[in-house]
N, C-alpha and C positions, 0 to 999 in steps of 0.2 A: 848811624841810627839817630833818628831827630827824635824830643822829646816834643809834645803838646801837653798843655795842662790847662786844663779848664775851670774855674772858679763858683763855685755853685752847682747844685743840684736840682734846678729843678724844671719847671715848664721849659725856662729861656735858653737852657744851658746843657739842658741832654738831649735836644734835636740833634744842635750840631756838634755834640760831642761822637755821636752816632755816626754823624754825615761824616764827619773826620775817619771814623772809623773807618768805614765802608770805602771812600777814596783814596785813604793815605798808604803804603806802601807798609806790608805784616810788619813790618821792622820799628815801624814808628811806635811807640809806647804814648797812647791818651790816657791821659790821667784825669779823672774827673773830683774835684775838690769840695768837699762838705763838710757843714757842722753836724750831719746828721748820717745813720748806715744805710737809711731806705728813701725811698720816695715815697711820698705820699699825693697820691694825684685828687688835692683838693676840691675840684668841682665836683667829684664824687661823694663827698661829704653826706649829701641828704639822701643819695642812695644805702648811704650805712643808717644812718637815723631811723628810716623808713624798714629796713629790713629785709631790701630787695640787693643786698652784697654784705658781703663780711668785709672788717675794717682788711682783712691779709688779702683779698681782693684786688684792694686798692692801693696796695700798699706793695715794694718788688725791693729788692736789695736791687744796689747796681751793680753791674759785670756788660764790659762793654765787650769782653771777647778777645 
């Protein structure tokens, strides 16, 4: 069983945490690493501001499955 671990949480680093997922073989364990429990997908920012999303919108725990 291989281990991956991934460093970061966010835009750069949960594509291919994902991508790994999807490729790698059920056995492998991705581990994705953060100082933080959720994502916050920042370009969404002024859609919270504005009133046109809720901050838990934009905001998902991880669970890569």
């Amino acid at each position: 069983m291989a281990r991956i671990a991934i460093t970061g949480a966010s835009i750069g680093s949960l594509p291919p945490a994902y991508e790994a997922r999807a490729l790698l073989d059920k056995h492998t364990t991705v581990t994705v690493i953060s100082n933080v429990e959720s994502f916050h997908f920042v370009p969404s920012n002024p859609w919270v501001a504005v009133g046109w999303r809720k901050r838990t919108d934009v905001a998902a725990q991880h669970h890569l499955g």
